[in-house]
N, C-alpha and C positions, 0 to 999 in steps of 0.2 A: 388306393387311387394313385394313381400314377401323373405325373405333373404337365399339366396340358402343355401339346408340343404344340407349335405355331410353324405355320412353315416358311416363314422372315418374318423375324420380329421388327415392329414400328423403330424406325431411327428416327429420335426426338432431337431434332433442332432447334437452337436458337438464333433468330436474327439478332443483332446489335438496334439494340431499342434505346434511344435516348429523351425518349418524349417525358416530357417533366411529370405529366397525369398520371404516370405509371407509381410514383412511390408519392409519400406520405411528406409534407413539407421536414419534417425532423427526420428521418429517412435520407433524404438528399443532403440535408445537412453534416448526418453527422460521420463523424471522424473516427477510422477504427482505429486501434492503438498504435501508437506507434512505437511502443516498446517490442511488442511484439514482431511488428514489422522487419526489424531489426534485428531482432532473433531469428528469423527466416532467413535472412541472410548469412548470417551466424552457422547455423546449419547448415547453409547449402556448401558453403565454404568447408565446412567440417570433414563434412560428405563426398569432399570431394580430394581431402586429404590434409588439407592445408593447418597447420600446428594455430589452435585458436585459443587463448585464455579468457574464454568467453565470462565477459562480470557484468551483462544486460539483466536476465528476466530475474526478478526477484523474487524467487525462487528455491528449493533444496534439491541437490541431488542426491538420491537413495544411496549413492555409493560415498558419498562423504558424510551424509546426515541419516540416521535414518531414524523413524519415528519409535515412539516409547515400545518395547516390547510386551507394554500388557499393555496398551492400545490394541496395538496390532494382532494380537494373540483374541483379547477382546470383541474387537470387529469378527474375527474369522467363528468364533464359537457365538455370535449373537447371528450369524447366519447358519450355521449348524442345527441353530435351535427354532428354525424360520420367522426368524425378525426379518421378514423380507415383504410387508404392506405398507399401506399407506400408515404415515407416523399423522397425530394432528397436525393440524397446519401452524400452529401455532406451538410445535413442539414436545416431545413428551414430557408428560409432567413429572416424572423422575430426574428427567437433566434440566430443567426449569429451576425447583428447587435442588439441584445438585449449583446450579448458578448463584442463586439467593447464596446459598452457604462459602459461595468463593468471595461473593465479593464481601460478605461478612468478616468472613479470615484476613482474607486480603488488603481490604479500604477501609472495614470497620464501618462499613453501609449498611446497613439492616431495608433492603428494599420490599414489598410482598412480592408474590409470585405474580401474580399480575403486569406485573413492572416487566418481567421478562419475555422475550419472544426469542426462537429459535428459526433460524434459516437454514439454503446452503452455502454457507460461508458469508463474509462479511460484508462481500458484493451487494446480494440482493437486499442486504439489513442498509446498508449505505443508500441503496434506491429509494427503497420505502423509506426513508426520513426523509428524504427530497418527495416525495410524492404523497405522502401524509404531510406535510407541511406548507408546500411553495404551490401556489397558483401562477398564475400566468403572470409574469412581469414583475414577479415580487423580488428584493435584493437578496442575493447571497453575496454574502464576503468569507472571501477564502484566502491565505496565502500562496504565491507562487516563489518558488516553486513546490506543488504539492501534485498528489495522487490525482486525477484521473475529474475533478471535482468539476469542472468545466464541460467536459463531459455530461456528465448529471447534470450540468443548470442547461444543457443543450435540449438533453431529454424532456425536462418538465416545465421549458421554455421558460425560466426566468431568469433575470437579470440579473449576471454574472458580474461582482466587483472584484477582481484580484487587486491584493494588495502585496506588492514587487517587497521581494526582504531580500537583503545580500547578507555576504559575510559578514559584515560587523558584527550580525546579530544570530548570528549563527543561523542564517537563513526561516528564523523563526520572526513572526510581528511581534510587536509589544504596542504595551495602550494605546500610546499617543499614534502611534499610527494607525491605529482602528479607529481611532474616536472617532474622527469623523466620517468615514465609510461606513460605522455601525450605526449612525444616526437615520431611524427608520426602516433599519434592515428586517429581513424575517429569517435570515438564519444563518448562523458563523460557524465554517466547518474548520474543526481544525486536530490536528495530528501529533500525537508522541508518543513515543520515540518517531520522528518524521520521516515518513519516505516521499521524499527521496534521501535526504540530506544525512542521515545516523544522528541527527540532532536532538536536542529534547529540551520541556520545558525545564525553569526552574522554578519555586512555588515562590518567588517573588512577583515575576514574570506574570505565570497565569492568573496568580491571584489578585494581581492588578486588570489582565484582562476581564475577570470573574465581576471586578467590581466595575467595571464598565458597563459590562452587560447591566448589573441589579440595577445601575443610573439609569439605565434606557429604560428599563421596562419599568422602574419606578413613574415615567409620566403618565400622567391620566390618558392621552391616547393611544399609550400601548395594552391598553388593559386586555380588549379583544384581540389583538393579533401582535404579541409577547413575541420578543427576539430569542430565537431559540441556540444552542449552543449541540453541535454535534461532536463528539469526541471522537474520534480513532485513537485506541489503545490498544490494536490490535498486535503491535510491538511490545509491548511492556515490561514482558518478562525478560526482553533481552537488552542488558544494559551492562556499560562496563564499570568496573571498579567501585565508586560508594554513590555514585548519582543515583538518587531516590529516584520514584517515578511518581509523578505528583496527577493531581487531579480536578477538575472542577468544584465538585459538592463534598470532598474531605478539606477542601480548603473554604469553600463558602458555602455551609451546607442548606441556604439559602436559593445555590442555583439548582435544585433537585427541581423543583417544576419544569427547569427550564433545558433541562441537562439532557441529553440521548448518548451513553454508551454504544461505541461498536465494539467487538471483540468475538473470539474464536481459539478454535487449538491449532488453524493455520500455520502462521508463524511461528507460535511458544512451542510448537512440538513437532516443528519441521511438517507437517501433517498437510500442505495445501491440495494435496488430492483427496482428502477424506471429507469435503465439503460439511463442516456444521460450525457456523458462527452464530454468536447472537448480540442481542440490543436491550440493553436493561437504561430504564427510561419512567418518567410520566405514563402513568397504565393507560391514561384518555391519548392519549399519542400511542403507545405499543398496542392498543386495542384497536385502533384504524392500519396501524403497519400491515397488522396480524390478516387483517381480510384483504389488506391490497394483494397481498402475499397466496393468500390462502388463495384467490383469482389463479395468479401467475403457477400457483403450483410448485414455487421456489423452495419447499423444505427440502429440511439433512434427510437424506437417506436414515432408515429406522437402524439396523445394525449399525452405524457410526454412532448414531444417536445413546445408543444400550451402552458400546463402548468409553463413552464421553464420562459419562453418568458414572461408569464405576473408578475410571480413570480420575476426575475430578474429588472423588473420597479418598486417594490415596496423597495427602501434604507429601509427606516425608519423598515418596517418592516422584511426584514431579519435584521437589529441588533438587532432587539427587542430577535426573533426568538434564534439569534446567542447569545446572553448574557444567554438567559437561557438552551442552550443547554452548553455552556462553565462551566456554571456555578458546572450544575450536572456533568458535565465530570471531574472535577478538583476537586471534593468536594471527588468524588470515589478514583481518581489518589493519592490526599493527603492522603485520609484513609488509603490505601494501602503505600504509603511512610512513614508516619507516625510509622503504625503500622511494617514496617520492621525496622525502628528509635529504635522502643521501643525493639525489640529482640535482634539486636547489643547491646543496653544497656546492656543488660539483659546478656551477653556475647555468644549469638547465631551467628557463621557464617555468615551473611546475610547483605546485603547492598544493597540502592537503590538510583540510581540518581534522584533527584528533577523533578518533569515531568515540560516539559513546553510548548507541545505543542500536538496534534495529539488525541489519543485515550489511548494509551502507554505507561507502567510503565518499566524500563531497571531495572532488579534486578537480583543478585548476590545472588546463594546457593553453600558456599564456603565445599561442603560435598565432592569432590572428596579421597577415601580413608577415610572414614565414612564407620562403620559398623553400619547395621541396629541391631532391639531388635531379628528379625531372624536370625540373625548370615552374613546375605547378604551383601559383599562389596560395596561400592558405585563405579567405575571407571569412568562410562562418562558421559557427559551429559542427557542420553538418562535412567540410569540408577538412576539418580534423579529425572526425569523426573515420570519416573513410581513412585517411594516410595513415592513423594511427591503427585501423583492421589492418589495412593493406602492408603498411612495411615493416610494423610490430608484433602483430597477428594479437592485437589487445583490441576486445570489445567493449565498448562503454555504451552510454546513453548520456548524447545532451541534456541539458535540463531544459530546452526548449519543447521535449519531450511532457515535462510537466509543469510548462505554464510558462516560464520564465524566459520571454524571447530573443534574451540582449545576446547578442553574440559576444559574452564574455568569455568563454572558455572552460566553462563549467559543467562536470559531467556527474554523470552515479555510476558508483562503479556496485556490482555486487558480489556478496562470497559464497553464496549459498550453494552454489555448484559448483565451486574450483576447488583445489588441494593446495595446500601450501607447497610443492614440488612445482606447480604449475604458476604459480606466482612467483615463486625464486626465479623462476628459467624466463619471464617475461621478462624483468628486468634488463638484464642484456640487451636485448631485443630492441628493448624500447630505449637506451642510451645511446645504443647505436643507428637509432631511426631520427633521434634527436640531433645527435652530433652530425646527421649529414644536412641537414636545415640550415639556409641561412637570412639574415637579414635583419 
């Protein structure tokens, strides 16, 4: 049969429709990233010729990172052998308990398998704890600057608390300044190794926050509706030098009812297009995840899922794996520290805190109220943003990007897709962008 000819095909128009009735009140509201956003421009720049040390989307690039060899070899012969159906929705049960057994090696968790749920990537596991948990108008408290979290309390329309952290605290909260935000909250999200910052807990720190939480939900009116603690660990494995990577329920094994695990082989294995995260949790929590989920249709792909499974049995060699991805990630991070070292010397504006974990360099471009060599104010963040695209060919991201609105000067730079060749050659670039600033 031959493919029906039409003799003029229908041209589908659209008018420009602004009528409010048309979309969905969260629809109208909400916000597409704006990290992305930003990388669009990144590219178009690129594309168009222009020399860009593009350190935006958080990210790897295949040509500087590339994923484990028996991942990838593994994905390709779990499709050879038609792993290509619906996986359950709730995960195979090979990489379930292939889970259980990490985090057993790993945290010294002993969780059941139940406790586990598999998605694709850490995204959709990060919804469903917002949407198994938070009704309408309920508090979340989060830090800002953090990931995207704001977003989510947009989604499942409830009452977003950020609570602002600067450098002093290496843009992470501590108790006292949860205390009272967390009073009557229903869920505290919170992140380490953090993106945006390379920051991370220390188990004094968390475990302080840890016993904050057990105080709340120690009152008799939290009995039914319990402050819940969401973790992003989806960093973990990448950290510098001897900072441990600490935890909720290894340090107060008390908050396991209360606890929700995110994580993945995203980040730990440069892997963000191979979609398989999961959420190891309270099973009466991962068991409502599992069907919001299983609705959406959000699972891993089945061959990612086969590959995971045999990948996660091999210790020895994810650290093999894990030393030399840390290695190049920390080599870039320091470059970049380094070389923002040598321009504060130099009496340039600029400061960067010590990376020590994740992908993520937190840097300081103290230009608000800088005139550029065109005669152009500097006032926001947004406005450094661009002169520092434009006469350095260096991309960053505000951190008003995630959360943090103060026009201080604070950016995320990331390494995932640069080379160290391409972070030497910015440098230049950017002293010479600097040096012609004045005011």
């Amino acid at each position: 049969m031959s493919p029906r000819q039409l003799e003029s095909p229908i041209a589908i128009r659209f008018a420009s429709n602004d009528a409010p009735g048309r979309l969905s009140c969260m629809a109208r509201g909400l916000v597409g990233s704006e990290v992305l956003k930003i990388a669009a421009e990144v590219r178009a720049l690129q594309a168009a010729g222009t020399d860009v040390c593009n350190l935006t989307v958080g990210d790897f690039s295949p040509g500087e990172f590339r994923i484990p060899r028996a991942l990838e070899d593994g994905v390709v012969e779990a499709l050879r052998k038609g792993e290509t159906n619906y996986p359950p929705s709730s995960g195979m049960l090979p990489l379930r308990q292939a889970i259980v057994e990490t985090f057993e090696r790993e945290f010294g968790l002993a969780y059941p398998i139940e406790s586990v749920l598999v998605a694709g990537g850490a995204r959709p596991i990060i919804y469903a704890v917002y949407r198994a948990l938070c009704d309408r108008g309920e508090r979340v408290v989060y830090p800002v600057p953090s990931w995207n979290n704001n977003h989510y309390v947009h989604q499942v329309d409830a009452a977003g608390v950020p609570v602002i952290c600067h450098a002093d605290t290496a843009f992470l909260p501590t108790a006292e300044m949860l205390r009272v935000p967390l009073r009557d909250a229903r869920l505290l999200a919170l992140c380490s190794p953090l993106n945006p910052t390379g920051t991370l807990f220390d188990a004094t720190t968390l475990g302080a926050i840890c016993d904050l939480v057990l105080a709340e939900n120690a009152r008799p009116e939290r009995r039914e509706r319990p402050l819940f603690v969401m973790y992003d660990q989806v960093y973990w494995m990448l950290r510098f030098g001897d900072a441990p990577h600490v935890d909720p329920v290894s340090l107060r094994p008390e908050m396991a009812p209360y606890t929700i695990y995110v994580d993945g082989i995203s980040k730990a294995f440069a892997a963000t297009g191979l979609r398989v995260g999961w959420a190891v949790g309270p099973s009466d929590v991962i068991d409502r995840m599992s069907n919001h989920l299983g609705h959406v249709g959000a699972w891993a792909p089945r061959a990612e899922q086969v590959a995971t499974t045999a990948w996660l049995k091999t210790p020895n060699a994810i650290e093999s794996y894990r030393e030399e991805l840390v290695e190049g990630l920390e080599a870039r991070l320091v470059a970049l520290h380094d070389g923002f070292a040598t321009l504060a010397a130099e009496g340039f504006p600029v400061r960067a805190i010590a990376p020590m974990g994740a992908i993520y360099l937190s840097a300081r471009f103290d230009l608000v109220g800088r005139v550029t060599r065109e005669g152009n104010k500097l006032e926001t963040n947004e406005d450094i943003r661009r002169e520092l695209l434009r006469s350095a060919g260096m991309a960053v991201v505000p951190f008003q990007a995630f959360g943090l609105m103060e026009d201080s000067g604070w950016f995320r730079l990331s390494v995932g897709a640069v080379s160290l060749e391409q972070i030497r050659a910015l440098f230049p670039r950017l002293r010479a962008a600097l040096g012609t600033m004045r005011g």
